[in-house]
C-alpha positions as CSV (number, residue, x, y, z in Angstrom):
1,X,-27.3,28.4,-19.1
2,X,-24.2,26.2,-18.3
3,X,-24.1,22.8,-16.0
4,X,-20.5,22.7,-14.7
5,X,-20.0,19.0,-14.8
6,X,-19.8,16.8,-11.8
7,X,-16.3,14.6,-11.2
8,X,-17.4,11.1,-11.6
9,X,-17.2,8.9,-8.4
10,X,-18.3,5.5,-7.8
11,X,-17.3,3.0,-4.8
12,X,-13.7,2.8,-6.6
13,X,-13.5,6.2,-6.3
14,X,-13.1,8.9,-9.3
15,X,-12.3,6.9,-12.6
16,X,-9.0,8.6,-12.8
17,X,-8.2,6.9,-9.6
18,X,-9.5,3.9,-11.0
19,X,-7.7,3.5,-13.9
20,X,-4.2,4.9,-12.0
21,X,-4.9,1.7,-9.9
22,X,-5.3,-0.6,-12.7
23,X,-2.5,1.0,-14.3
24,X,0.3,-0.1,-11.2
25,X,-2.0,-3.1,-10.9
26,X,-0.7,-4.3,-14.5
27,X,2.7,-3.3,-14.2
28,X,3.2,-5.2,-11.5
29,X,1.7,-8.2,-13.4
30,X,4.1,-7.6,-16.0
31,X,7.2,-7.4,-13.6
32,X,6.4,-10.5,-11.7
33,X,5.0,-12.4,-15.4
34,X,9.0,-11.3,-16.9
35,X,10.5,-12.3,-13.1
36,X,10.7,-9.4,-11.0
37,X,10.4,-9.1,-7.4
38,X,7.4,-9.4,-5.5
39,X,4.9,-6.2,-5.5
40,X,7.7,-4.0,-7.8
41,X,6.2,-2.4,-11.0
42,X,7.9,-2.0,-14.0
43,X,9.3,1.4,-13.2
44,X,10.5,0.1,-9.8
45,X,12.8,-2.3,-11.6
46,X,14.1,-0.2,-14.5
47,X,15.0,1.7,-11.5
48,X,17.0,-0.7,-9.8
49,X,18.5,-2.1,-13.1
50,X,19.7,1.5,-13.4
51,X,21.4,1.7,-10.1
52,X,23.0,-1.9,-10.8
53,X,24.5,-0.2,-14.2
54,X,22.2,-2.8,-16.2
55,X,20.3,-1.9,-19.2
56,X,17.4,0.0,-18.9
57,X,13.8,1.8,-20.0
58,X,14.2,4.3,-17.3
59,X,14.7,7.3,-19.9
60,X,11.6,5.5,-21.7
61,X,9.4,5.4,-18.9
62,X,10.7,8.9,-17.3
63,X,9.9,10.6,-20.4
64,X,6.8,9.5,-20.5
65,X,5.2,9.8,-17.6
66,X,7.6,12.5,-16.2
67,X,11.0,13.0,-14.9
68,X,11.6,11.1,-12.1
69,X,8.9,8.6,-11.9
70,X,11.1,5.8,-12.0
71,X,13.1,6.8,-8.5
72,X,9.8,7.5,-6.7
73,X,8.0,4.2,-8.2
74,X,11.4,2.6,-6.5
75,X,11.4,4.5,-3.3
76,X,7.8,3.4,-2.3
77,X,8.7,0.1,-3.0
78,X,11.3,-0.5,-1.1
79,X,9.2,0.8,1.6
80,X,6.5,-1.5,0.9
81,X,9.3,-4.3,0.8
82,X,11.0,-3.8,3.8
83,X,7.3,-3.1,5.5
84,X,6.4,-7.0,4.4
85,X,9.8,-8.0,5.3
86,X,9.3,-6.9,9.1
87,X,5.5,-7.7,9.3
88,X,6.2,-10.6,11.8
89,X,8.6,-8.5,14.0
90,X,6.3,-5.1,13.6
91,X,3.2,-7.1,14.3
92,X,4.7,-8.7,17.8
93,X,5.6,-5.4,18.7
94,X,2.3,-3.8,18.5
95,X,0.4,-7.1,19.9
96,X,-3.2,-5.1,19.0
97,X,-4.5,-8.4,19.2
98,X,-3.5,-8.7,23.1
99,X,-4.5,-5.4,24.1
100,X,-8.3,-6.3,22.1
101,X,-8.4,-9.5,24.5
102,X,-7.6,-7.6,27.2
103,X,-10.5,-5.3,26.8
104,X,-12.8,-8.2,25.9
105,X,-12.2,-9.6,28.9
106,X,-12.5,-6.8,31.2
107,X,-16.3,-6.5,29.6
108,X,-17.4,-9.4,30.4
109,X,-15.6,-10.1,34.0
110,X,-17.7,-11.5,37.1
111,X,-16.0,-9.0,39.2
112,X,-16.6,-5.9,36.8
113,X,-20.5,-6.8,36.8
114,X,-20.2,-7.9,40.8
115,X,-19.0,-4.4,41.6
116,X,-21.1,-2.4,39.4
117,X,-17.9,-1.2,36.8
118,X,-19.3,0.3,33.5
119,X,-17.5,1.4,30.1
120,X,-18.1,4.6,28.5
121,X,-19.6,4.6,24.9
């Protein structure tokens, strides 16, 4: 009789996920410890440096952990960056604080009470 076996998962999730988080978790540790931009990994920049026509590790690293890796590692962060970049501007836009007030408010209101107004659940 055979036991097929279970995919380990814990509150990090499965340890593969784990470990790929650690993983980017250390390479941006390294990238920031060696001077590198805020939040980039070390493929990220070998990326860039490529782009710039500076040396680089990006045939290293591609061949490695596949082709490739390098431009996508760069892509999401310069999504990331430009997300931080605009948090102040994104975050007036939104206003999700306001509209959570608003509703607060409305709650508790005299005149909501007063004339018998009630919130679905």
């Amino acid at each position: 009789m055979t036991q097929t076996a279970k995919r380990c998962t814990w509150k990090f999730g499965t340890i593969e996920q784990y470990f790929a988080r650690l993983g980017i978790s250390t390479s941006i540790w390294f990238n920031t410890l060696f001077g590198g931009k805020n939040n980039q990994t070390v493929s990220a920049r070998n990326y860039q440096r490529q782009k710039n026509g500076k040396s680089n590790f990006v045939w290293f690293i591609d061949g490695t952990l596949g082709k490739g890796h390098c431009r996508s590692a760069w892509v999401k962060w310069q999504v990331i960056n430009n997300a931080i970049m605009h948090y102040d501007e994104i975050n007036q836009q939104i206003s999700l604080d306001d509209k959570e007030v608003q509703e607060d408010e409305l709650q508790t209101s005299w005149l909501k009470r007063v004339a018998g107004y009630r919130t679905r659940k």
